[in-house]
One Martini backbone bead per residue (centre of mass of N, CA, C, O) as a GRO file, in nm:
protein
  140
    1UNK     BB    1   0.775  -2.431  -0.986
    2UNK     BB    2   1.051  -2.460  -0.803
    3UNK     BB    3   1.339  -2.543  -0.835
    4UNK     BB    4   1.548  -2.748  -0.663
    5UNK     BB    5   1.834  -2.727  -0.511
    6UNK     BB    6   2.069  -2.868  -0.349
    7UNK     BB    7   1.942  -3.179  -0.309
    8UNK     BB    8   2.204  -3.371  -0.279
    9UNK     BB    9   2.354  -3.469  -0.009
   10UNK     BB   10   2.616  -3.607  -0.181
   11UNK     BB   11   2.639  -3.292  -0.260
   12UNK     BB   12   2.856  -3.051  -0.252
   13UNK     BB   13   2.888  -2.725  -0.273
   14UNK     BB   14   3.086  -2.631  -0.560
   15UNK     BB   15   3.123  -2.357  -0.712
   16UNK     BB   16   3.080  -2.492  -0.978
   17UNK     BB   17   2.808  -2.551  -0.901
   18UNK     BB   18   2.688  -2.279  -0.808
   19UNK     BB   19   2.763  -2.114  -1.056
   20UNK     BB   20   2.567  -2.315  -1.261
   21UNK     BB   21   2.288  -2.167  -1.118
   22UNK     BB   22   2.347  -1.847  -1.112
   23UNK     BB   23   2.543  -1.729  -1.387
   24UNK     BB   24   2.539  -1.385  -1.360
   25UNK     BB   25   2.550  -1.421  -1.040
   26UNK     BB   26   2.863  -1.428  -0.958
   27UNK     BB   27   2.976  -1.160  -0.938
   28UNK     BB   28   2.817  -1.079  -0.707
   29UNK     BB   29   2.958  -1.351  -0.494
   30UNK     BB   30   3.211  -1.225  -0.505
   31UNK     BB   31   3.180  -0.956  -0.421
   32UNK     BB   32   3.080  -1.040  -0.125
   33UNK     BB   33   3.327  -1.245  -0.023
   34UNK     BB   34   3.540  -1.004  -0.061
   35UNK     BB   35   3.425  -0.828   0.127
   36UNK     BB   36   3.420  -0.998   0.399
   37UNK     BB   37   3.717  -1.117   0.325
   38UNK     BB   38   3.825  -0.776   0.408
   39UNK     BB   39   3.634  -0.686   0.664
   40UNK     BB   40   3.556  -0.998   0.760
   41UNK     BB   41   3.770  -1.224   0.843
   42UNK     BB   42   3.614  -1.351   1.113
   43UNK     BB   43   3.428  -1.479   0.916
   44UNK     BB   44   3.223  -1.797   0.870
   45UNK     BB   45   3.196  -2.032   0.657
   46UNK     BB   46   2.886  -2.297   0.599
   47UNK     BB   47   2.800  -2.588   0.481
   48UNK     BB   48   2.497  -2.739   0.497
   49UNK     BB   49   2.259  -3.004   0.552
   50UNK     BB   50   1.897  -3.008   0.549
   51UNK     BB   51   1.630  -3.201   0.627
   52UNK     BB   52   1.363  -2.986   0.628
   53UNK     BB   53   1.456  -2.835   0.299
   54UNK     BB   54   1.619  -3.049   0.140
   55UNK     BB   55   1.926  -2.864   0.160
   56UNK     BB   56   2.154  -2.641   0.093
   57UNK     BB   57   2.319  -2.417   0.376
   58UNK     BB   58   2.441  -2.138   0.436
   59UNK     BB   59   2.665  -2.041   0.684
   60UNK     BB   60   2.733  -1.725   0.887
   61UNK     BB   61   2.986  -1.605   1.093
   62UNK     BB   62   3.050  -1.469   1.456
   63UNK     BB   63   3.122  -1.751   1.602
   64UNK     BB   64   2.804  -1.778   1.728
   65UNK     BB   65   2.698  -1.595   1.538
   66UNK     BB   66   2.441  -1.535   1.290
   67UNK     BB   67   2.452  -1.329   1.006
   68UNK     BB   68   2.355  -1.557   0.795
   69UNK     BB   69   2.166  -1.691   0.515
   70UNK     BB   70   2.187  -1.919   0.232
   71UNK     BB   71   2.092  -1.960  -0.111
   72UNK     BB   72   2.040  -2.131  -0.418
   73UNK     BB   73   1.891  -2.011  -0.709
   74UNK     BB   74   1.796  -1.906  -1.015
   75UNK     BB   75   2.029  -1.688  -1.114
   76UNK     BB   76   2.074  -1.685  -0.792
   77UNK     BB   77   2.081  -1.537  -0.461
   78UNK     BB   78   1.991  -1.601  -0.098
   79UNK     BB   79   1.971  -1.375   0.188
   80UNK     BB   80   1.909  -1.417   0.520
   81UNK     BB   81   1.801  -1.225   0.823
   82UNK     BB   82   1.814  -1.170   1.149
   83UNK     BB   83   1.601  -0.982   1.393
   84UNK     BB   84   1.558  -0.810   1.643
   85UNK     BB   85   1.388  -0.541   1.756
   86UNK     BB   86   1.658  -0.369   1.826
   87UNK     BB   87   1.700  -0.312   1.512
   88UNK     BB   88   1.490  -0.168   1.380
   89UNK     BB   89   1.637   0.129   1.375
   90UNK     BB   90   1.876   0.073   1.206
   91UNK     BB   91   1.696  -0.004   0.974
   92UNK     BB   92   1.523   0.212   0.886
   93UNK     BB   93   1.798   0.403   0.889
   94UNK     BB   94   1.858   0.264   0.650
   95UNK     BB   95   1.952   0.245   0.290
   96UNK     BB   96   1.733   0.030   0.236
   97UNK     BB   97   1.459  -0.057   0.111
   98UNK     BB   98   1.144  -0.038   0.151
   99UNK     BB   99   1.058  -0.307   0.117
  100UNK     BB  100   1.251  -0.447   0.329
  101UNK     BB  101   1.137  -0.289   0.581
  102UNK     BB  102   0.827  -0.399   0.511
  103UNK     BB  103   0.900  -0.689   0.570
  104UNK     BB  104   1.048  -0.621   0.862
  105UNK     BB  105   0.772  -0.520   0.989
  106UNK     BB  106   0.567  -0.720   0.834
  107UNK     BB  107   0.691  -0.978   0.961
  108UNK     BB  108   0.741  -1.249   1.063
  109UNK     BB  109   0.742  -1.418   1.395
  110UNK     BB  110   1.004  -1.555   1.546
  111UNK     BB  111   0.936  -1.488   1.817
  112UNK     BB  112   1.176  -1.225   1.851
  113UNK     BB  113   1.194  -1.269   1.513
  114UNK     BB  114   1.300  -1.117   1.204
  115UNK     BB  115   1.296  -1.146   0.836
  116UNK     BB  116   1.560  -1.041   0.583
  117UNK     BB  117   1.522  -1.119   0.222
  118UNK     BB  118   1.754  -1.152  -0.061
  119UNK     BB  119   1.769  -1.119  -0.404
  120UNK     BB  120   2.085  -1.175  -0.593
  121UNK     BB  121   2.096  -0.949  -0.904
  122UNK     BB  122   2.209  -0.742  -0.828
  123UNK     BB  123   2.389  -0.399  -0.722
  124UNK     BB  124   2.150  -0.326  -0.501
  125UNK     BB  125   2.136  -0.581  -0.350
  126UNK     BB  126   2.405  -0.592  -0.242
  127UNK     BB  127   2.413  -0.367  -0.095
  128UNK     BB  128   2.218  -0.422   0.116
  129UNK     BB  129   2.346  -0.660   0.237
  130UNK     BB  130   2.619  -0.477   0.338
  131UNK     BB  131   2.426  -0.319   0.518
  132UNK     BB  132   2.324  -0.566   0.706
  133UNK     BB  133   2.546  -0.668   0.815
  134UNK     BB  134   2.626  -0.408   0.985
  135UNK     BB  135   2.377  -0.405   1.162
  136UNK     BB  136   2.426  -0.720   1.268
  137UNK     BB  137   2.707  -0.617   1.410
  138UNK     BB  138   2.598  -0.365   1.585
  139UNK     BB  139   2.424  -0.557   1.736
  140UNK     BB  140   2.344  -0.647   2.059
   0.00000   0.00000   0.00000
């Protein structure tokens, strides 16, 4: 069973706490965020509490739209993505991983739209991000 992290509603999460989680995906994490503020000043990032998951849940957005949903697990960071049916041809023809393709063409159903979920462990995990990240903004 995973421990639940970042699950107590009156503690913000702090670097330091967010760090002691993570360990040795610090520099993974260092690398994403100095990425998007260096490529996409315009974008912000927002830790909430959701009471349906019991923890704390980054988005980060542009404008009203939502980039991607962060979460902190053990050693490591998952960044989930959202996109609906029209994003497919340019996931298909990205470079991310045959597995995250197939994850998001045969994956649950919201509605009109479909996640794709990775964890940050690698320095290839990380490429990934930075490449749903493109196709993100580029979907219209």
């Amino acid at each position: 069973m995973n421990t639940m992290l970042l699950s107590d509603k009156d503690q913000y999460p702090t670097e330091e706490t967010i760090f002691t989680h993570i360990g040795d995906a610090r520099k993974l994490w260092t690398a994403i965020f100095d990425y998007i503020h260096l490529e996409y000043p315009d974008l912000s990032e927002e830790w909430r509490y959701y009471n349906d998951g019991k923890s704390w849940l980054m988005k980060v957005t542009r404008k009203s739209k939502t980039i991607f949903w962060l979460s902190i697990i053990p050693d490591a960071f998952k960044i989930t993505f959202y996109f609906g049916d029209k994003a497919e041809p340019a996931i298909q023809e990205s470079s991310i991983s045959k597995e995250l393709k197939n994850a998001f063409t045969n994956g649950k159903r919201f509605g009109k739209i479909r996640a794709i979920t990775s964890e940050i462990r690698t320095q290839v995990d990380l490429e990934h991000v930075i490449t749903l990240i493109g196709v993100k903004l580029s979907v219209k």
